[in-house]
N, C-alpha and C positions, 0 to 999 in steps of 0.2 A: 780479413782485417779491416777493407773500407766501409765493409757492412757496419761492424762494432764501432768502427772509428763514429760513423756518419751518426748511429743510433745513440750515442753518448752525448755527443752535440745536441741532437733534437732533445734527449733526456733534460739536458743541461739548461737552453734554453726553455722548454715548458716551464722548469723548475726555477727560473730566474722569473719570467712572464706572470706565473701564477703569487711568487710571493710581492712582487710591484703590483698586481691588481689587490690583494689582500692587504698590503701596506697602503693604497689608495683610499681604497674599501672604509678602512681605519679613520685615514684620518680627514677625509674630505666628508666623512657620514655625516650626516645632518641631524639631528633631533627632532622629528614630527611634535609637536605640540600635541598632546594628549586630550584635547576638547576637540580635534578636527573628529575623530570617528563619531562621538555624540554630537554635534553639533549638524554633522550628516545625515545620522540615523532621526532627527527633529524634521528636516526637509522632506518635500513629496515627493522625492526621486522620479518628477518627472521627466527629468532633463532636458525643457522646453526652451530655453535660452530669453522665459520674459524677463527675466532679471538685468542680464545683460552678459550672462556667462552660459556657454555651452551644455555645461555640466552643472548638478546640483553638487557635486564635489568639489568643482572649481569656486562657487557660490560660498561653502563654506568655507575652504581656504581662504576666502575673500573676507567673511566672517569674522574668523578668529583672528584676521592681520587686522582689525576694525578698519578694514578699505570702506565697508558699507555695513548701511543698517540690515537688521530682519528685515524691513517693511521693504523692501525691495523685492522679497520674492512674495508678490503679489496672490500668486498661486494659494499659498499656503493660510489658513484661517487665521483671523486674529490672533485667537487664541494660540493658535501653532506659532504665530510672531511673538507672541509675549514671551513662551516661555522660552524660546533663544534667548530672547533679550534678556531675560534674568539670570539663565545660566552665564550669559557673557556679562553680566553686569554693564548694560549698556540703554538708551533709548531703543524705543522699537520701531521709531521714525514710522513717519507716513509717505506712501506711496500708491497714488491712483491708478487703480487696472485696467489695465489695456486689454480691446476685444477688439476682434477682428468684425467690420461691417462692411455690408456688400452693397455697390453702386449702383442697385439696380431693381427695381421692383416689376421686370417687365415677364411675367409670369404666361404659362401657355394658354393661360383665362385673357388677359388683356392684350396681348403682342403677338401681332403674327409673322407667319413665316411665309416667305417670298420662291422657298424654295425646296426640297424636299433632300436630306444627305443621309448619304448611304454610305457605310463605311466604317472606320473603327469606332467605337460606343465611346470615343472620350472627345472635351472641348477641342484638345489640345487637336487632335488628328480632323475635328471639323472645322477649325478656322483657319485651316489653310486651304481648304476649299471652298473661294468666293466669300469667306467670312463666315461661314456655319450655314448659311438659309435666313438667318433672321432678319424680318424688314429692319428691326434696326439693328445698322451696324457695330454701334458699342455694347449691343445688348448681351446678358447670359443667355449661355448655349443650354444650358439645362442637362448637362450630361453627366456631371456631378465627380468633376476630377478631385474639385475640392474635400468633397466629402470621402470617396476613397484617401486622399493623404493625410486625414486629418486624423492622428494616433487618439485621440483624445474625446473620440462621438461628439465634437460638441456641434459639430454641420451636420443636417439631414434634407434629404429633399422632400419638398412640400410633392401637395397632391398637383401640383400646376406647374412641378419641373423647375423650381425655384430654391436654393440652397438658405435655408434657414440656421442661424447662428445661434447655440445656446450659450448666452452670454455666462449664467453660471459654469460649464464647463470652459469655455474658451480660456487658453494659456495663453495667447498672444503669441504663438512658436513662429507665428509667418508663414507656414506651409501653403496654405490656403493662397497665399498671397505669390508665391511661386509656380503656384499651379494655373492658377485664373491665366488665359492667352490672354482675354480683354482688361485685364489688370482692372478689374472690379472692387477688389477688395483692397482694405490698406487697414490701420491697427488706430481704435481711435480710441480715448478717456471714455471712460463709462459716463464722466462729468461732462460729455457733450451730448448735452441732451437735442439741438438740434440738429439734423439730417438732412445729405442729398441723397436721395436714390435715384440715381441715374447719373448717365454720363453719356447723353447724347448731345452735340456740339452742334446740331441744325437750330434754325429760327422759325419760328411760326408754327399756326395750329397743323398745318397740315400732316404732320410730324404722329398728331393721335390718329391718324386713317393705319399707324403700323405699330403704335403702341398707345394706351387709352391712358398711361399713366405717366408718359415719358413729358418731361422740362418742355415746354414752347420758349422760352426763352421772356416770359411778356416783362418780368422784368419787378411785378408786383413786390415780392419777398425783400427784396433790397430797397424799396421805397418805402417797406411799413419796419424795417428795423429802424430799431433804435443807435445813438451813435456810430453809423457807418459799417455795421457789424457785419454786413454783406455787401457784395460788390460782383457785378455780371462780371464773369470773364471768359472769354469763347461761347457763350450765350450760353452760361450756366452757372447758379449763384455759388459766391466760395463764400464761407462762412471765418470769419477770423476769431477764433477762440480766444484773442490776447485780450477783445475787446469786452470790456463790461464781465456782469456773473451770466454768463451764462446755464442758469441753474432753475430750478422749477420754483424757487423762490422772485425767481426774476420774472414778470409775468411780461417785461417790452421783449425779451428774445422770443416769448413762443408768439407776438401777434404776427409776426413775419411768413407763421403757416398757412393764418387764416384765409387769405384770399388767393392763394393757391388753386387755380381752377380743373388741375389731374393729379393733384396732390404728390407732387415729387420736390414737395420741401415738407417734412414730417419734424414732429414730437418726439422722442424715448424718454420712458420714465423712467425712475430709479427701478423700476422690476424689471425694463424691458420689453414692456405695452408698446405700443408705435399709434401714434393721432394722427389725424388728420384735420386740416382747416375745415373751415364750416362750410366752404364754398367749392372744396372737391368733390367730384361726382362719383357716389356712392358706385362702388362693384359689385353686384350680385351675381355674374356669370360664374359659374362652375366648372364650366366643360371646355375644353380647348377651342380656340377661333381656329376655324378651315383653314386649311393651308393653299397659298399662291400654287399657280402653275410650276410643277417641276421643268 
Protein backbone atom coordinates (compact mmCIF):
# COMPACT_ATOMS: atom_id res chain seq x y z
CA UNK A 1 0.00 0.00 0.00
CA UNK A 2 3.18 2.48 0.62
CA UNK A 3 4.41 1.45 -2.66
CA UNK A 4 0.87 2.65 -4.53
CA UNK A 5 0.61 5.43 -1.90
CA UNK A 6 4.18 6.78 -2.83
CA UNK A 7 3.78 5.97 -6.83
CA UNK A 8 0.50 8.25 -6.92
CA UNK A 9 2.36 11.07 -5.43
CA UNK A 10 5.20 11.04 -7.92
CA UNK A 11 2.17 10.40 -10.62
CA UNK A 12 0.59 13.47 -9.26
CA UNK A 13 3.32 15.69 -8.96
CA UNK A 14 4.93 14.86 -12.70
CA UNK A 15 1.33 15.66 -13.60
CA UNK A 16 1.14 18.95 -11.85
CA UNK A 17 5.22 19.82 -12.91
CA UNK A 18 4.46 19.08 -16.58
CA UNK A 19 1.13 21.09 -16.95
CA UNK A 20 3.11 24.50 -14.99
CA UNK A 21 5.91 24.03 -17.59
CA UNK A 22 3.13 23.74 -20.55
CA UNK A 23 1.25 26.62 -19.02
CA UNK A 24 4.71 28.62 -18.91
CA UNK A 25 5.57 27.29 -22.29
CA UNK A 26 2.19 29.23 -23.27
CA UNK A 27 2.40 32.00 -22.08
CA UNK A 28 5.93 33.39 -21.63
CA UNK A 29 6.50 32.17 -25.63
CA UNK A 30 7.89 34.81 -27.50
CA UNK A 31 7.31 35.48 -31.21
CA UNK A 32 10.69 35.04 -33.22
CA UNK A 33 10.24 37.69 -35.99
CA UNK A 34 10.09 36.04 -39.07
CA UNK A 35 12.95 38.09 -41.22
CA UNK A 36 15.71 36.71 -38.53
CA UNK A 37 15.95 33.01 -40.65
CA UNK A 38 16.45 35.16 -44.10
CA UNK A 39 18.27 37.64 -42.84
CA UNK A 40 20.71 34.84 -41.50
CA UNK A 41 20.59 32.76 -44.52
CA UNK A 42 22.07 36.57 -46.56
CA UNK A 43 25.17 36.42 -43.83
CA UNK A 44 28.54 34.45 -44.57
CA UNK A 45 28.12 32.21 -41.49
CA UNK A 46 31.44 32.76 -40.84
CA UNK A 47 31.00 33.40 -37.25
CA UNK A 48 34.25 35.38 -37.10
CA UNK A 49 33.08 37.94 -34.51
CA UNK A 50 34.48 41.14 -37.03
CA UNK A 51 31.27 42.55 -36.62
CA UNK A 52 31.32 42.73 -33.03
CA UNK A 53 29.07 39.60 -32.34
CA UNK A 54 30.23 36.12 -31.72
CA UNK A 55 27.73 34.53 -33.94
CA UNK A 56 26.45 35.54 -37.50
CA UNK A 57 23.11 34.66 -35.79
CA UNK A 58 23.54 36.99 -32.97
CA UNK A 59 24.47 39.61 -35.97
CA UNK A 60 21.41 39.24 -37.34
CA UNK A 61 19.27 39.37 -34.35
CA UNK A 62 21.23 42.52 -34.00
CA UNK A 63 19.84 43.31 -37.65
CA UNK A 64 16.31 42.89 -37.43
CA UNK A 65 16.26 44.87 -33.65
CA UNK A 66 17.97 47.69 -36.13
CA UNK A 67 20.83 47.69 -33.20
CA UNK A 68 23.04 47.99 -36.44
CA UNK A 69 23.62 48.43 -39.95
CA UNK A 70 24.60 45.48 -42.73
CA UNK A 71 27.79 47.42 -43.25
CA UNK A 72 29.11 46.26 -40.17
CA UNK A 73 29.66 42.82 -41.13
CA UNK A 74 32.48 43.88 -43.11
CA UNK A 75 33.11 40.10 -44.25
CA UNK A 76 30.31 40.00 -46.45
CA UNK A 77 30.36 41.82 -50.14
CA UNK A 78 28.77 45.04 -51.01
CA UNK A 79 26.46 43.63 -52.82
CA UNK A 80 25.62 40.84 -49.95
CA UNK A 81 25.20 44.37 -47.74
CA UNK A 82 22.84 45.83 -50.03
CA UNK A 83 20.57 43.43 -50.37
CA UNK A 84 19.97 42.98 -46.21
CA UNK A 85 19.63 46.45 -46.43
CA UNK A 86 16.66 46.37 -48.65
CA UNK A 87 15.11 43.49 -47.38
CA UNK A 88 15.18 45.46 -44.06
CA UNK A 89 14.32 48.65 -45.58
CA UNK A 90 17.20 50.24 -44.03
CA UNK A 91 20.78 52.19 -45.02
CA UNK A 92 23.63 49.90 -45.67
CA UNK A 93 25.90 52.24 -43.59
CA UNK A 94 29.67 52.11 -44.17
CA UNK A 95 32.03 50.38 -42.28
CA UNK A 96 35.95 50.03 -42.86
CA UNK A 97 37.62 46.35 -42.75
CA UNK A 98 39.62 45.32 -40.37
CA UNK A 99 42.77 43.04 -41.21
CA UNK A 100 45.02 41.55 -39.23
CA UNK A 101 48.91 43.00 -39.91
CA UNK A 102 52.07 41.64 -38.63
CA UNK A 103 54.86 43.65 -36.69
CA UNK A 104 57.48 42.28 -38.16
CA UNK A 105 59.33 41.93 -41.49
CA UNK A 106 62.37 40.06 -39.91
CA UNK A 107 62.26 37.01 -42.22
CA UNK A 108 64.96 33.86 -42.27
CA UNK A 109 66.63 35.98 -45.45
CA UNK A 110 67.45 39.07 -43.36
CA UNK A 111 67.35 38.08 -39.45
CA UNK A 112 69.34 35.94 -37.82
CA UNK A 113 69.26 33.37 -35.19
CA UNK A 114 71.54 33.47 -32.21
CA UNK A 115 70.57 30.13 -31.36
CA UNK A 116 69.40 26.96 -32.52
CA UNK A 117 65.75 25.22 -30.74
CA UNK A 118 64.89 21.99 -30.59
CA UNK A 119 61.54 21.16 -29.48
CA UNK A 120 57.84 21.43 -30.09
CA UNK A 121 57.31 22.92 -33.85
CA UNK A 122 55.27 25.89 -32.51
CA UNK A 123 56.02 29.84 -31.43
CA UNK A 124 54.36 29.22 -28.56
CA UNK A 125 56.57 26.25 -27.06
CA UNK A 126 59.92 28.15 -28.49
CA UNK A 127 59.47 31.34 -26.60
CA UNK A 128 59.77 30.07 -23.70
CA UNK A 129 62.93 28.92 -24.28
CA UNK A 130 65.47 32.10 -24.12
CA UNK A 131 62.88 33.78 -26.49
CA UNK A 132 62.89 31.23 -29.46
CA UNK A 133 66.88 31.70 -30.70
CA UNK A 134 66.20 34.90 -32.55
CA UNK A 135 68.96 37.66 -32.41
CA UNK A 136 66.09 39.85 -32.17
CA UNK A 137 64.20 39.49 -29.36
CA UNK A 138 60.54 40.89 -30.53
CA UNK A 139 61.11 39.14 -33.48
CA UNK A 140 58.62 36.23 -35.36
CA UNK A 141 59.60 32.80 -34.65
CA UNK A 142 58.46 31.54 -38.00
CA UNK A 143 56.80 28.53 -36.82
CA UNK A 144 53.60 29.41 -37.97
CA UNK A 145 50.92 28.98 -34.84
CA UNK A 146 49.28 31.71 -36.57
CA UNK A 147 48.62 30.13 -39.65
CA UNK A 148 47.51 26.84 -38.08
CA UNK A 149 44.59 28.78 -36.08
CA UNK A 150 43.62 30.88 -38.70
CA UNK A 151 39.99 28.94 -39.92
CA UNK A 152 39.90 31.28 -42.82
CA UNK A 153 43.57 30.41 -45.21
CA UNK A 154 43.98 33.78 -45.02
CA UNK A 155 47.94 33.46 -43.35
CA UNK A 156 50.43 31.43 -45.08
CA UNK A 157 54.10 31.09 -44.53
CA UNK A 158 56.46 32.66 -46.96
CA UNK A 159 59.50 30.84 -48.34
CA UNK A 160 61.68 32.80 -45.44
CA UNK A 161 59.38 31.61 -42.50
CA UNK A 162 57.42 34.78 -42.46
CA UNK A 163 53.55 34.73 -41.98
CA UNK A 164 51.85 36.62 -44.81
CA UNK A 165 48.31 37.96 -44.39
CA UNK A 166 45.73 37.81 -47.19
CA UNK A 167 44.21 40.81 -46.70
CA UNK A 168 41.19 39.79 -49.16
CA UNK A 169 40.46 36.70 -46.96
CA UNK A 170 41.29 38.15 -43.58
CA UNK A 171 37.89 38.32 -41.09
CA UNK A 172 39.50 40.34 -38.39
CA UNK A 173 38.40 37.10 -36.02
CA UNK A 174 41.65 37.94 -33.79
CA UNK A 175 42.89 34.41 -33.64
CA UNK A 176 46.18 35.17 -35.11
CA UNK A 177 46.47 37.84 -32.58
CA UNK A 178 46.06 35.22 -29.57
CA UNK A 179 48.18 33.00 -30.94
CA UNK A 180 51.45 35.34 -31.74
CA UNK A 181 53.59 34.97 -27.91
CA UNK A 182 55.49 38.06 -29.29
CA UNK A 183 52.07 39.83 -29.87
CA UNK A 184 53.09 40.78 -33.38
CA UNK A 185 49.99 41.17 -34.77
CA UNK A 186 46.98 43.62 -33.81
CA UNK A 187 43.75 44.42 -36.42
CA UNK A 188 44.29 47.47 -38.25
CA UNK A 189 41.75 49.78 -41.22
CA UNK A 190 42.73 48.60 -44.48
CA UNK A 191 42.54 52.86 -44.76
CA UNK A 192 45.93 52.78 -43.06
CA UNK A 193 47.95 52.81 -45.53
CA UNK A 194 51.00 53.49 -43.42
CA UNK A 195 53.08 50.80 -41.53
CA UNK A 196 55.49 49.62 -38.76
CA UNK A 197 56.86 46.28 -39.29
CA UNK A 198 58.79 45.76 -36.42
CA UNK A 199 58.77 45.96 -32.87
CA UNK A 200 62.12 46.06 -31.81
CA UNK A 201 62.59 48.72 -28.72
CA UNK A 202 66.69 48.92 -29.05
CA UNK A 203 68.55 52.31 -30.48
CA UNK A 204 71.10 52.40 -33.10
CA UNK A 205 72.34 50.82 -36.15
CA UNK A 206 74.00 48.09 -34.51
CA UNK A 207 70.62 46.39 -34.14
CA UNK A 208 70.88 45.44 -38.39
CA UNK A 209 74.12 43.08 -37.47
CA UNK A 210 70.64 40.62 -36.29
CA UNK A 211 68.13 41.92 -38.52
CA UNK A 212 68.85 44.01 -41.83
CA UNK A 213 65.30 45.28 -41.78
CA UNK A 214 64.59 45.98 -38.16
CA UNK A 215 63.76 50.20 -36.84
CA UNK A 216 67.36 51.76 -35.66
CA UNK A 217 65.34 54.12 -33.85
CA UNK A 218 67.22 57.31 -36.16
CA UNK A 219 64.24 58.95 -35.85
CA UNK A 220 63.80 60.18 -39.72
CA UNK A 221 60.08 59.18 -40.33
CA UNK A 222 58.68 61.37 -37.56
CA UNK A 223 60.78 64.48 -38.75
CA UNK A 224 59.46 64.17 -42.48
CA UNK A 225 55.69 63.65 -41.40
CA UNK A 226 53.43 66.05 -41.83
CA UNK A 227 51.38 67.51 -38.82
CA UNK A 228 52.84 65.46 -35.98
CA UNK A 229 51.42 62.42 -37.41
CA UNK A 230 54.24 60.35 -35.88
CA UNK A 231 56.03 60.48 -32.69
CA UNK A 232 59.23 58.13 -31.49
CA UNK A 233 58.00 56.13 -28.47
CA UNK A 234 60.39 53.40 -26.83
CA UNK A 235 62.47 54.09 -30.10
CA UNK A 236 59.98 53.20 -32.40
CA UNK A 237 57.63 55.45 -34.71
CA UNK A 238 53.78 55.29 -33.59
CA UNK A 239 51.72 56.42 -36.33
CA UNK A 240 48.39 58.50 -34.98
CA UNK A 241 45.69 57.78 -37.62
CA UNK A 242 43.37 60.57 -36.07
CA UNK A 243 45.79 62.85 -37.68
CA UNK A 244 45.26 64.22 -41.17
CA UNK A 245 43.94 61.64 -44.42
CA UNK A 246 45.92 59.39 -44.21
CA UNK A 247 45.12 57.90 -47.70
CA UNK A 248 47.06 57.49 -51.06
CA UNK A 249 45.50 60.61 -51.99
CA UNK A 250 47.50 62.25 -49.24
CA UNK A 251 50.91 62.24 -50.82
CA UNK A 252 52.66 64.29 -47.05
CA UNK A 253 51.74 60.84 -45.09
CA UNK A 254 53.66 58.54 -47.46
CA UNK A 255 57.05 61.09 -47.57
CA UNK A 256 57.62 59.81 -44.00
CA UNK A 257 58.90 56.29 -45.77
CA UNK A 258 61.11 57.76 -47.86
CA UNK A 259 64.27 58.17 -45.89
CA UNK A 260 63.84 55.13 -44.11
CA UNK A 261 67.20 53.69 -44.30
CA UNK A 262 66.05 49.39 -43.56
CA UNK A 263 62.77 50.22 -44.52
CA UNK A 264 60.67 49.32 -41.37
CA UNK A 265 58.37 52.20 -41.99
CA UNK A 266 56.36 50.88 -45.32
CA UNK A 267 53.43 51.98 -47.84
CA UNK A 268 50.04 49.61 -48.42
CA UNK A 269 48.07 50.26 -51.25
CA UNK A 270 44.50 49.86 -51.54
CA UNK A 271 45.51 46.15 -53.24
CA UNK A 272 47.80 45.31 -50.57
CA UNK A 273 51.44 45.95 -52.58
CA UNK A 274 53.81 47.10 -49.55
CA UNK A 275 56.79 50.12 -50.73
CA UNK A 276 59.37 50.99 -49.64
CA UNK A 277 61.22 54.46 -49.38
CA UNK A 278 63.87 55.31 -51.83
CA UNK A 279 66.50 55.23 -49.39
CA UNK A 280 66.04 51.46 -48.04
CA UNK A 281 68.40 48.90 -48.88
CA UNK A 282 67.29 46.77 -51.56
CA UNK A 283 67.08 42.64 -50.37
CA UNK A 284 68.03 40.36 -52.81
CA UNK A 285 69.15 37.43 -50.43
CA UNK A 286 67.02 34.42 -50.87
CA UNK A 287 68.42 31.70 -48.66
CA UNK A 288 68.47 31.80 -44.89
CA UNK A 289 71.54 33.86 -42.88
CA UNK A 290 73.60 31.04 -40.89
CA UNK A 291 72.75 30.51 -37.78
CA UNK A 292 74.78 31.76 -34.33
CA UNK A 293 76.37 29.19 -32.10
CA UNK A 294 73.97 26.83 -30.42
Amino acid sequence: MTILTAMGVIGVLTFLLASLLLFASRKLHVEEDPRLDVVEAMLPHNNCGACGYPSCRLFAEALVAAAVLPGKCTVSSEAERDKIATFLHVEAGVEVKQVARLACAGGANVATKVAHYRGAATCGAAAQVAGGGKGCWWGCLGLGDCERVCDFDAIVMNDHDLPVVDEDKCTACGDCIEACPKDLFSLQRVDHHLWVPCKNLEEGDWIRGYCEVACTACGRCAVDAPGHLITMQNNLPVIDYTKGRDSVGDRGSRVAIERCPTGAIVWIDDSGEITKGAASKKIVRHSMLPEGPS
